[in-house]
VOLORO-502673 format. One record per residue: residue in three letters; chain; x, y, z of N, C-alpha, C in turn. Coordinates in nm, 3 decimals, padded with zeros to 5 digits. Atoms other than C-alpha are relative to their C-alpha. Layout:
<r code="ALA" unit="A" n_x="X" n_y="Y" n_z="Z" ca_x="X" ca_y="Y" ca_z="Z" c_x="X" c_y="Y" c_z="Z"/>
...
END
This chain:
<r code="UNK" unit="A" n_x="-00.118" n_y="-00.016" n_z="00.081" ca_x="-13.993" ca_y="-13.288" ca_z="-02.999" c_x="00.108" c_y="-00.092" c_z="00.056"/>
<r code="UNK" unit="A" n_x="-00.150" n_y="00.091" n_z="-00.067" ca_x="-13.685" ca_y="-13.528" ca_z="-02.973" c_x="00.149" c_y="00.047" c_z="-00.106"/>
<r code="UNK" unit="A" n_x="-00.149" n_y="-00.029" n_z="00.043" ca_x="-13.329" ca_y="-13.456" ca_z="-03.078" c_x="00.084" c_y="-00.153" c_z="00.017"/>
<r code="UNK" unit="A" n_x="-00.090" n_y="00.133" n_z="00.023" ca_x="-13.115" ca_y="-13.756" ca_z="-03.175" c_x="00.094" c_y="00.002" c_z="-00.048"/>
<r code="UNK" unit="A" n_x="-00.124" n_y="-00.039" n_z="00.089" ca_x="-12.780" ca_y="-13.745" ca_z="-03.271" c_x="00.057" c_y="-00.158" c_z="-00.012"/>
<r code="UNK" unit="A" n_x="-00.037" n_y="00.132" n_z="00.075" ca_x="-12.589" ca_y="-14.066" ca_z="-03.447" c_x="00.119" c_y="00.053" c_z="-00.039"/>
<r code="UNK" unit="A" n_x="-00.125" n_y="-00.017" n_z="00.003" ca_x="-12.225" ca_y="-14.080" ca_z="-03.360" c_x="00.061" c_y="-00.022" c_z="-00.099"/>
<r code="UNK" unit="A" n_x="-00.043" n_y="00.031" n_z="00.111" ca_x="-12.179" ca_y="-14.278" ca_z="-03.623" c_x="00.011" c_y="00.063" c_z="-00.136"/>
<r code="UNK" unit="A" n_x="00.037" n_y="-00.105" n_z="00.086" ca_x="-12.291" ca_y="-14.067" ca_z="-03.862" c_x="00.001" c_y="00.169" c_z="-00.045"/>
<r code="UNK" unit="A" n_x="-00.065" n_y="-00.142" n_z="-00.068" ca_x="-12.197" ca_y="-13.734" ca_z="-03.682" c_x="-00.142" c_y="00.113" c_z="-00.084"/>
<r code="UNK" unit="A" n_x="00.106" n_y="-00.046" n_z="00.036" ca_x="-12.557" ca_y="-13.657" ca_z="-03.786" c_x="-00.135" c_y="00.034" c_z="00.086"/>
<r code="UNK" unit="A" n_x="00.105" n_y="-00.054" n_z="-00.122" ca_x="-12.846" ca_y="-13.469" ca_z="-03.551" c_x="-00.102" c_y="-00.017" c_z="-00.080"/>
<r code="UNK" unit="A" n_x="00.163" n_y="-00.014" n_z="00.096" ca_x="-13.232" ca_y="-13.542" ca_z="-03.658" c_x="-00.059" c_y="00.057" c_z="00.143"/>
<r code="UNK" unit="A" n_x="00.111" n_y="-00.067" n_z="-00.092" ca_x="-13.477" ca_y="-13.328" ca_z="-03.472" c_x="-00.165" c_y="-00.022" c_z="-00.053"/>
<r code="UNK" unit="A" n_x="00.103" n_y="-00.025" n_z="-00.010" ca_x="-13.801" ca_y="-13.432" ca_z="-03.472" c_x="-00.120" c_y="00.079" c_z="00.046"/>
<r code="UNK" unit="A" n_x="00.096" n_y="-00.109" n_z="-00.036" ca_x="-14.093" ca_y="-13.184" ca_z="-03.479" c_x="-00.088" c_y="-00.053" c_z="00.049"/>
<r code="UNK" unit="A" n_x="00.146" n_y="00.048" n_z="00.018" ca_x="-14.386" ca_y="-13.400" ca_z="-03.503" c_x="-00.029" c_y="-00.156" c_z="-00.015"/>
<r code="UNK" unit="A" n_x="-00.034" n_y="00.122" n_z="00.019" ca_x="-14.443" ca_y="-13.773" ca_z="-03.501" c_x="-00.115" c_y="-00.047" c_z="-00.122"/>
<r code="UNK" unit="A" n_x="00.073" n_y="00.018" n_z="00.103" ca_x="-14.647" ca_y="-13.755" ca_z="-03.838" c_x="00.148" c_y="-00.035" c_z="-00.117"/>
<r code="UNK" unit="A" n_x="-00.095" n_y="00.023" n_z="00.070" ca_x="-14.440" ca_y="-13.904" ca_z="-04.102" c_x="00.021" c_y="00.068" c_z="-00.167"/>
<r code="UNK" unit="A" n_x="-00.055" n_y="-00.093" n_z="00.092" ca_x="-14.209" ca_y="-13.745" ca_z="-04.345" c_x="-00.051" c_y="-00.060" c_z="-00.175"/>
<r code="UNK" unit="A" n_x="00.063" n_y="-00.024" n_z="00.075" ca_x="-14.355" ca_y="-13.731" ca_z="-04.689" c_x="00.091" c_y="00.053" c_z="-00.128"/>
<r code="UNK" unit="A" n_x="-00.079" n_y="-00.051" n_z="00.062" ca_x="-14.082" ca_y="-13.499" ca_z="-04.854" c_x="00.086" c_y="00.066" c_z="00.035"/>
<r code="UNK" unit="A" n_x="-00.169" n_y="-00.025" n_z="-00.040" ca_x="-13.728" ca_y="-13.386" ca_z="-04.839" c_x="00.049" c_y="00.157" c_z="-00.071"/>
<r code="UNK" unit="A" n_x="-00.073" n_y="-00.077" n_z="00.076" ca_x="-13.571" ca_y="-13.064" ca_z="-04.918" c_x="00.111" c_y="00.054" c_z="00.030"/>
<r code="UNK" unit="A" n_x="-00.156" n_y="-00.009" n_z="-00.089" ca_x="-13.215" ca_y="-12.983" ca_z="-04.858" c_x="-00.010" c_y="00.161" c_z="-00.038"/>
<r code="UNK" unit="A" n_x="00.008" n_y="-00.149" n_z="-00.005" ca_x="-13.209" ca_y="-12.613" ca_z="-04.758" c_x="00.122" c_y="00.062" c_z="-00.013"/>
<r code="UNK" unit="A" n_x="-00.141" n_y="-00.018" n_z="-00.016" ca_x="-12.824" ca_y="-12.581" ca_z="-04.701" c_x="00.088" c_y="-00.125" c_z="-00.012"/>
<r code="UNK" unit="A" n_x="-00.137" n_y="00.138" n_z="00.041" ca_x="-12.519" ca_y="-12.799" ca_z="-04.774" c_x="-00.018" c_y="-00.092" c_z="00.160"/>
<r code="UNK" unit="A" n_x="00.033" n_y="00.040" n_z="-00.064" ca_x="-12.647" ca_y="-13.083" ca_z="-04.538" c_x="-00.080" c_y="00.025" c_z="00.095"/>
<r code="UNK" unit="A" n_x="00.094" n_y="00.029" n_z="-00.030" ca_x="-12.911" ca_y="-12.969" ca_z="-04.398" c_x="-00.171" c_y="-00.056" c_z="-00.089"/>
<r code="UNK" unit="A" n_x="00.121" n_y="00.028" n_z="00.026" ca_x="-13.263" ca_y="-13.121" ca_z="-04.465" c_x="-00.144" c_y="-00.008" c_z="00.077"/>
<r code="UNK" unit="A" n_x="00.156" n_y="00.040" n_z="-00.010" ca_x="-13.609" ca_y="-13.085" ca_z="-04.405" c_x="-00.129" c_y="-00.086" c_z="-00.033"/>
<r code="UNK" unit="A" n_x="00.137" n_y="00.060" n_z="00.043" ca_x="-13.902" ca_y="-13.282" ca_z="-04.371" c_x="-00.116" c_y="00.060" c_z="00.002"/>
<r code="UNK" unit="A" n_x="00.178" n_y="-00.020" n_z="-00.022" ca_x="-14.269" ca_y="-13.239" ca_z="-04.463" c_x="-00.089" c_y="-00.117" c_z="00.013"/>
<r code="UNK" unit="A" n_x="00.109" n_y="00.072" n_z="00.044" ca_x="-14.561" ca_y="-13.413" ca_z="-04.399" c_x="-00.150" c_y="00.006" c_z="-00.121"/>
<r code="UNK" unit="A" n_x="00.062" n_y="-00.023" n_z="00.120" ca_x="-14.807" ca_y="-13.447" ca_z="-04.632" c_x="-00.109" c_y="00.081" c_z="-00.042"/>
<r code="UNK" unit="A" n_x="00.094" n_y="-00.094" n_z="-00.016" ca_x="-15.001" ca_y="-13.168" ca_z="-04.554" c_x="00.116" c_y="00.128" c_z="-00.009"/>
<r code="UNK" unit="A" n_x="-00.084" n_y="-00.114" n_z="-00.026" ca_x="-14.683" ca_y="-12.955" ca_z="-04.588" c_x="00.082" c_y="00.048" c_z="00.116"/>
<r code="UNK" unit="A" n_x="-00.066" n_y="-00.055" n_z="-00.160" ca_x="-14.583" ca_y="-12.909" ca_z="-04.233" c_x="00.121" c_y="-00.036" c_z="00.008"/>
<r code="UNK" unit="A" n_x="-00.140" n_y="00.067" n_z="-00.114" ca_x="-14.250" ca_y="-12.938" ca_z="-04.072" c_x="-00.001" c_y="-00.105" c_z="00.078"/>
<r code="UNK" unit="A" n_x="00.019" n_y="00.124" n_z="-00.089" ca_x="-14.193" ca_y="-13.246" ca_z="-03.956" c_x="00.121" c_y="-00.064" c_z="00.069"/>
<r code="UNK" unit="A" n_x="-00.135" n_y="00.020" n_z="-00.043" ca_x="-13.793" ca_y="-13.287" ca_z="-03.871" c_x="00.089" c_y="00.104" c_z="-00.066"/>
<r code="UNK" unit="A" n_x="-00.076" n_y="-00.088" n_z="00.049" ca_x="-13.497" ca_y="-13.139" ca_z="-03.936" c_x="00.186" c_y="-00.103" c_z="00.025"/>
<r code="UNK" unit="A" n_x="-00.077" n_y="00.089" n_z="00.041" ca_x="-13.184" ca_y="-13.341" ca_z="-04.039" c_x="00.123" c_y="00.069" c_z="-00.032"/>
<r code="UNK" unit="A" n_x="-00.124" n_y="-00.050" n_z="-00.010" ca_x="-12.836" ca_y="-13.192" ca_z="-04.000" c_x="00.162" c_y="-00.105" c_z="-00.014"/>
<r code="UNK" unit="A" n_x="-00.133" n_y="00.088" n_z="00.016" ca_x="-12.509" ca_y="-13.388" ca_z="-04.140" c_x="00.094" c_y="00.076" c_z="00.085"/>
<r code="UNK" unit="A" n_x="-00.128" n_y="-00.082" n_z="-00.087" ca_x="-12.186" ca_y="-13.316" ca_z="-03.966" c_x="-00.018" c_y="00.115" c_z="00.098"/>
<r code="UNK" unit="A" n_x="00.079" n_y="-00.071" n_z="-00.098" ca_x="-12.355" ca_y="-13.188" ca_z="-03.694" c_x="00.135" c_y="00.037" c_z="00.092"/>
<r code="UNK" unit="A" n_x="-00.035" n_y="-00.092" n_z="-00.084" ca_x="-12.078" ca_y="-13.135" ca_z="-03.482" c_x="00.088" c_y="00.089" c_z="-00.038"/>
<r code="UNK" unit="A" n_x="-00.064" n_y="-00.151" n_z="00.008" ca_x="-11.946" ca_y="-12.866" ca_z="-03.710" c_x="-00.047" c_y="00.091" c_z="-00.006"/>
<r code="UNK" unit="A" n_x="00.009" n_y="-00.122" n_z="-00.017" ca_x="-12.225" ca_y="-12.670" ca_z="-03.707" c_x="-00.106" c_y="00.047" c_z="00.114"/>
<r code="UNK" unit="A" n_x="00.079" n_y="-00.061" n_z="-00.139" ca_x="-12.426" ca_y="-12.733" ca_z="-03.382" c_x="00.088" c_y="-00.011" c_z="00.137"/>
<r code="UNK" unit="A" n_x="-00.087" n_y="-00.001" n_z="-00.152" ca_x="-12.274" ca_y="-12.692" ca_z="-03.035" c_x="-00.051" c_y="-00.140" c_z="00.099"/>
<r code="UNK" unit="A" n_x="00.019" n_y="00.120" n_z="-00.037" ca_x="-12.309" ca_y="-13.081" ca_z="-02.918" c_x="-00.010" c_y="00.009" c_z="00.148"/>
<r code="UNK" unit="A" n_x="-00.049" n_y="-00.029" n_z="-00.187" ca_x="-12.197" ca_y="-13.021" ca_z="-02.576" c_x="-00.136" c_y="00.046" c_z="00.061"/>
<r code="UNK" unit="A" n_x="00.101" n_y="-00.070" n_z="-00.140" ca_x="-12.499" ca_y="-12.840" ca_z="-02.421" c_x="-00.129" c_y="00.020" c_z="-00.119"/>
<r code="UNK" unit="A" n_x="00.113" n_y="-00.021" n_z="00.024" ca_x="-12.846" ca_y="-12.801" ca_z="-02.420" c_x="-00.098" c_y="00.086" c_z="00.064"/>
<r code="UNK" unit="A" n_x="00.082" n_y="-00.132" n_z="-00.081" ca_x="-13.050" ca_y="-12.488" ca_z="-02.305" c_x="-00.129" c_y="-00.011" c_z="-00.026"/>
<r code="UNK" unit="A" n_x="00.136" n_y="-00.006" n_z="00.056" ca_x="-13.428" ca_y="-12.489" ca_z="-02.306" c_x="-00.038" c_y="00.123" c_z="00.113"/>
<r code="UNK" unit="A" n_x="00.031" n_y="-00.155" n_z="-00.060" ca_x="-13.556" ca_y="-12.138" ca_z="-02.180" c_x="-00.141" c_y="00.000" c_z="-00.009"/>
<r code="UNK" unit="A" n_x="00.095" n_y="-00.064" n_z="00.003" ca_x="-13.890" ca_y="-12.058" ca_z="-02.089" c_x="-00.125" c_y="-00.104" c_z="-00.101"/>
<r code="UNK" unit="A" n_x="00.028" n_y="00.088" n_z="00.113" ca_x="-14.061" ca_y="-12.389" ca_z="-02.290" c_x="-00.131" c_y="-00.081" c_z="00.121"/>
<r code="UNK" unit="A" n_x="00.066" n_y="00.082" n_z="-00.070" ca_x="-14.411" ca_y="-12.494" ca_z="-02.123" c_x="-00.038" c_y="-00.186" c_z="00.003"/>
<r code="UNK" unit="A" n_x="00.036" n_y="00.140" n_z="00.060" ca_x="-14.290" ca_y="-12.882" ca_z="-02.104" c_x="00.042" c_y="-00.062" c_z="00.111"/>
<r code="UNK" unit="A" n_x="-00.087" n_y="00.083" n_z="-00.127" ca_x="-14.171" ca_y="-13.192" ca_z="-01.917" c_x="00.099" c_y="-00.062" c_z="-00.036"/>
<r code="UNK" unit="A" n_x="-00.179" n_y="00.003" n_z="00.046" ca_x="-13.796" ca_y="-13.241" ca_z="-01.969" c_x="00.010" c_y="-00.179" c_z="00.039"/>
<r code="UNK" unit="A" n_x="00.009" n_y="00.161" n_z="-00.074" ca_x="-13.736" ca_y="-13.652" ca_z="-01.998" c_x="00.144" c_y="-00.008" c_z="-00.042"/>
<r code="UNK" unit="A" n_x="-00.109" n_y="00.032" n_z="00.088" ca_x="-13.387" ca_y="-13.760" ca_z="-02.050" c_x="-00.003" c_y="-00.123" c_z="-00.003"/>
<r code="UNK" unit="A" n_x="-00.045" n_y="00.159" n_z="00.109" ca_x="-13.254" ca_y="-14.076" ca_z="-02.236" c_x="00.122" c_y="00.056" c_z="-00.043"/>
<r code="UNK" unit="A" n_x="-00.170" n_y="00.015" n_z="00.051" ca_x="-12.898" ca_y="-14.147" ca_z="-02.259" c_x="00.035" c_y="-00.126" c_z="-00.019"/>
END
């Protein structure tokens, strides 16, 4: 999974899956989902992200992974 946010754009994409997106459906006033073409979740696409995610911090709890950062 990667999280990307685009200052410019003040827009967060979260990738689920590195299978490519296929179809779009906007679930809420700027948010969107991707599928791949088998249906799955494949991102998750948030406009004006920093009004409705908390930018500042990042918590991962209990997640069997290996934490890489990129800044």
């Amino acid at each position: 999974m990667k999280l990307n946010y685009y200052p410019e754009t003040d827009s967060l994409y979260i990738d689920l899956s590195e299978k490519t997106s296929v179809k779009s459906s906007e679930i809420s006033a700027g948010i969107v989902l991707d599928y791949d073409v088998d249906g799955n979740l494949v991102g998750i696409d948030i406009d004006n992200a920093s009004a409705k995610v908390q930018l500042k911090e990042l918590t991962l709890q209990k997640l069997p992974i290996d934490i890489y950062a990129v800044a």
